[in-house]
C-alpha positions in Angstrom: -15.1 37.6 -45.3 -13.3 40.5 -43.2 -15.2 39.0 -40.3 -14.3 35.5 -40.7 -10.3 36.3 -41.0 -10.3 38.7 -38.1 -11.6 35.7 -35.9 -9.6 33.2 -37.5 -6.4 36.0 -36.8 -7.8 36.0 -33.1 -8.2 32.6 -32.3 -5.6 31.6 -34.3 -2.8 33.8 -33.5 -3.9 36.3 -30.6 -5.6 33.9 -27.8 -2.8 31.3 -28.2 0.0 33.9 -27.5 -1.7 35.6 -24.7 -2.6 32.1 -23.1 1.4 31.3 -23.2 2.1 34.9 -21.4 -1.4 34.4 -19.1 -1.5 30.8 -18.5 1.9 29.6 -17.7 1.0 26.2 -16.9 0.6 25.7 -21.1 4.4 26.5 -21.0 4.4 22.5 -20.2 4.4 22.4 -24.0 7.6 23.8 -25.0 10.0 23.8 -21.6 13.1 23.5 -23.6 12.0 27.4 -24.0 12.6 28.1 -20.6 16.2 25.8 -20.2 14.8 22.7 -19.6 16.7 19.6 -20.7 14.8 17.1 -22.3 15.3 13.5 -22.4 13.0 11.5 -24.9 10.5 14.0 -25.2 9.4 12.5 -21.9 11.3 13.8 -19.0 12.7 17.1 -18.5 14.9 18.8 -16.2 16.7 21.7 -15.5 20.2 20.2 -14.8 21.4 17.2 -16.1 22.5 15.9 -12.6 18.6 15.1 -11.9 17.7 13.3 -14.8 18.7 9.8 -13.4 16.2 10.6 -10.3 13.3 12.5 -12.7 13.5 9.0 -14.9 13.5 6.9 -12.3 10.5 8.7 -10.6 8.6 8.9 -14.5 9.6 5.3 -14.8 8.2 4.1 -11.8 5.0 6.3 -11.7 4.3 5.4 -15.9 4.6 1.7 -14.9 2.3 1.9 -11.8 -0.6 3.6 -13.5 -0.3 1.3 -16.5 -0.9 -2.0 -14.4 -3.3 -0.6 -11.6 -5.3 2.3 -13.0 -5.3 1.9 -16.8 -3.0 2.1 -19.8 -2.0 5.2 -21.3 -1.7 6.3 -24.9 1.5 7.4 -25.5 3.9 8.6 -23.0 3.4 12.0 -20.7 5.2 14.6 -20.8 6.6 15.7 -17.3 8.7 18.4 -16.3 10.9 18.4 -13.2 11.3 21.3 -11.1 14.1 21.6 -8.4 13.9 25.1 -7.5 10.8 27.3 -7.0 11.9 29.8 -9.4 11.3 27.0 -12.2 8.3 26.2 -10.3 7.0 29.7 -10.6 8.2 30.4 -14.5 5.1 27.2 -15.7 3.1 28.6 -13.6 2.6 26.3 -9.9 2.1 29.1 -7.4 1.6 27.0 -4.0 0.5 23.9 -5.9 3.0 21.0 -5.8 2.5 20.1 -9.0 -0.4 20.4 -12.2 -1.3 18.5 -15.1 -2.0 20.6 -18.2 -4.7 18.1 -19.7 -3.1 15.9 -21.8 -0.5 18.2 -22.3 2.2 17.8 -19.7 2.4 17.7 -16.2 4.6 20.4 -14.0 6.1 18.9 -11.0 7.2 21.3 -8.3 10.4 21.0 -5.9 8.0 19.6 -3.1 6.6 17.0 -5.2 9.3 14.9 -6.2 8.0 11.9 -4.7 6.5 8.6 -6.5 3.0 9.4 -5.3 2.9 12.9 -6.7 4.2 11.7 -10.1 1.6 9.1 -9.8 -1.1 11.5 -9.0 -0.4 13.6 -11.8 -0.2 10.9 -14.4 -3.8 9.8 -13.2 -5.0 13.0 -14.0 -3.1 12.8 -17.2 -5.2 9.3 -18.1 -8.5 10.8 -16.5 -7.8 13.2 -19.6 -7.3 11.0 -22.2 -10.3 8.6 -20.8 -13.0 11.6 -20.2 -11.6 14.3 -22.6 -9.8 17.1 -21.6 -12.7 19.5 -21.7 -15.4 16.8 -20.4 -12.9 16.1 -17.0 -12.9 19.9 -15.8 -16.8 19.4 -15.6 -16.7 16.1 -13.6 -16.8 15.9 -9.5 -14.2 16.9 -7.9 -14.7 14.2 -5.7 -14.2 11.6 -8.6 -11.2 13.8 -10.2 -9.1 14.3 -7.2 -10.3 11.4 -4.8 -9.7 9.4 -7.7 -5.8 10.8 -8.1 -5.1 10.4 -4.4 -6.3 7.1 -3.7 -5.3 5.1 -7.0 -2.3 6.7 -6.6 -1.1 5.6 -3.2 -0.7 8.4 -1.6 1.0 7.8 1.7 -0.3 10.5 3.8 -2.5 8.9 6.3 -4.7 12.1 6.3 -5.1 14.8 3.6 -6.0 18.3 4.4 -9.6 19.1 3.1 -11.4 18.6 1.1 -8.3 16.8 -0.7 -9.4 13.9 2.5 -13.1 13.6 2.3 -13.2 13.4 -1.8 -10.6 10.1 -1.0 -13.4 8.8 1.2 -16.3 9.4 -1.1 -14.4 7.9 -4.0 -13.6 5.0 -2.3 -16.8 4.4 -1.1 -17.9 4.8 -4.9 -15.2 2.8 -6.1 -16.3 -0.2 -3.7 -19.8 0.3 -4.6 -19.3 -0.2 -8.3 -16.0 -2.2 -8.5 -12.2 -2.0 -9.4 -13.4 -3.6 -12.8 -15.8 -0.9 -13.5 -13.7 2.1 -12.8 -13.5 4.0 -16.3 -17.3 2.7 -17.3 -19.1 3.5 -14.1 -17.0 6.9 -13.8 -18.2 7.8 -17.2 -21.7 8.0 -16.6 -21.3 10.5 -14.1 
């Protein structure tokens, strides 16, 4: 009985605290914590002043992945960074921007742009379609080729191997069809 309650005290209580301090990325789940403003549990900023241009962004990108990749449960949460100090309190490093499995997304100062919002909400679907756990085992080239070419990115050429998993997915994609997406990607 000892046993059991000491592992129950560690999984319950110890791993959870030391993946807020270790992990920041998880701190997706509570950025009011760290002065984030929140507006319907949806977006959140850290100055009211760029909550018209987060919404609009959230708005935009929610609406987009609904009608051309696939509907979503629910609705994502996404926090806005402006400044790399915010940036670097969840956790983003040199990434522009990270989705915490179904969590909630982080998007850094560089990534304020529809296609990055877009991106990250893809991965937040690819989530609720695979499983969270199932999706960190799947290709790459399906995860992230996936992300940047149903999300429109407009970069003619991505850096590698960000580029050559957009080409392999959309020669996938074309071999198994649009209307087969979430099926044929499942069987991987």
């Amino acid at each position: 009985m000892k046993i059991a309650l000491r592992i129950a005290f560690l999984l319950f209580v110890v791993v959870p605290v030391a993946a807020w301090f270790i992990v920041k990325p998880v701190r997706v789940i509570a950025p009011a914590a760290f002065g984030m403003q929140c507006a319907n549990n949806s977006v959140c900023v850290e100055t009211p002043e760029k909550l018209p241009e987060a919404t609009t962004l959230y708005r935009e990108a929610l609406s987009f992945v609904h009608n051309h990749v696939g509907p979503m449960n629910g609705q994502p949460l996404v926090v806005f960074c402006s400044t790399q100090t915010c940036a670097d309190q969840f956790g983003l490093g040199a990434r522009s921007a990270v989705t915490v499995g179904t969590m909630g997304t982080v998007i850094g100062p560089k990534a304020w742009h529809v296609h990055y919002v877009r991106h990250e909400l893809i991965h937040h679907l690819q989530g609720q379609q695979f499983g969270v756990l199932r999706r960190v085992f799947m290709p790459p080239w399906l995860i992230e080729g996936m992300a940047y070419s149903l999300s429109e990115d407009t970069r003619a050429t991505l850096a590698e191997p960000w580029q050559e998993y957009r080409d392999q997915f959309n020669k996938w994609l074309a071999s198994v069809g649009r209307e087969n997406l979430w099926s044929a990607a499942s069987s991987l």
